[in-house]
C-alpha positions in Angstrom: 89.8 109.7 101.6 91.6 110.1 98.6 92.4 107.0 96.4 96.5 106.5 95.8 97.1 105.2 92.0 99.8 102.1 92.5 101.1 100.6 89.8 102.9 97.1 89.5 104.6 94.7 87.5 107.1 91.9 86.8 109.1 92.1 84.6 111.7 89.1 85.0 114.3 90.0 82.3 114.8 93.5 83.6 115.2 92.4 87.1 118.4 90.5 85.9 119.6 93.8 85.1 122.6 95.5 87.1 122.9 99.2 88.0 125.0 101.8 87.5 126.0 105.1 88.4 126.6 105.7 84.6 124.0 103.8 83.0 124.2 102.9 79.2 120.2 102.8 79.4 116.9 103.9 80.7 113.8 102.7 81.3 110.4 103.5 80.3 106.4 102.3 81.3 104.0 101.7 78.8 100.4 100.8 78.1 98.8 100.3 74.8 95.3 101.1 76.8 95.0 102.1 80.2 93.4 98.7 81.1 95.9 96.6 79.3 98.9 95.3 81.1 101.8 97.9 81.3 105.2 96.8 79.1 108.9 98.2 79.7 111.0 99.5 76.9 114.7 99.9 77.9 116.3 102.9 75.6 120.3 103.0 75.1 121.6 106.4 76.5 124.5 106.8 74.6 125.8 103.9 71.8 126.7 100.3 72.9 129.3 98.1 71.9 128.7 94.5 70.9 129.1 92.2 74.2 129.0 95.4 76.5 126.4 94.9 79.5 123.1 96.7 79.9 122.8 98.7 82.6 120.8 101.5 83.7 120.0 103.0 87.2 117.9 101.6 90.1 117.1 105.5 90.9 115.7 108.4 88.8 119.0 110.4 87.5 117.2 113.5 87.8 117.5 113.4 91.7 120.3 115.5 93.4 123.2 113.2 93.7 122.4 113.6 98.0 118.9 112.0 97.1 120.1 109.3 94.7 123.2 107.8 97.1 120.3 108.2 100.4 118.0 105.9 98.3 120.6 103.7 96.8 122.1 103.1 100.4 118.2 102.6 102.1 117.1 100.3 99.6 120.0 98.5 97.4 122.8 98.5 100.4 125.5 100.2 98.3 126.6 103.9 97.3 127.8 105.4 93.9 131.4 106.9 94.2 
């Protein structure tokens, strides 16, 4: 049987953050050593004005937009327009 690799992790500030169909950011895993405990660094997409909200997308924006609103809908309860 073959073992599944799983990886978890809270990460409370990011969790505040809202999504969007047109995110101003992205996220990325990290690990300075593969037993170490993973970090998140959020990367602007395009640039930001002072006071505008972070956002970025719950789903991965290389999905076809079919597969991102399925996902969206199943697990978040809304739909991009």
């Amino acid at each position: 049987e073959a073992l599944l690799h799983l990886g978890l992790g809270l990460f409370p500030l990011t969790s505040l953050m809202n999504h969007s169909c047109d995110p101003n950011c992205s996220h990325t895993f990290s690990r300075e050593s593969l037993r170490g405990p993973p970090s998140i660094v959020m990367r602007a997409l395009r640039d930001i004005e002072e006071g505008e909200e972070l956002v970025y997308s719950y789903v991965d924006l290389y999905q076809a937009t079919p597969e991102r609103r399925a996902q969206l809908s199943h697990a978040y309860f809304f739909a991009c327009r």
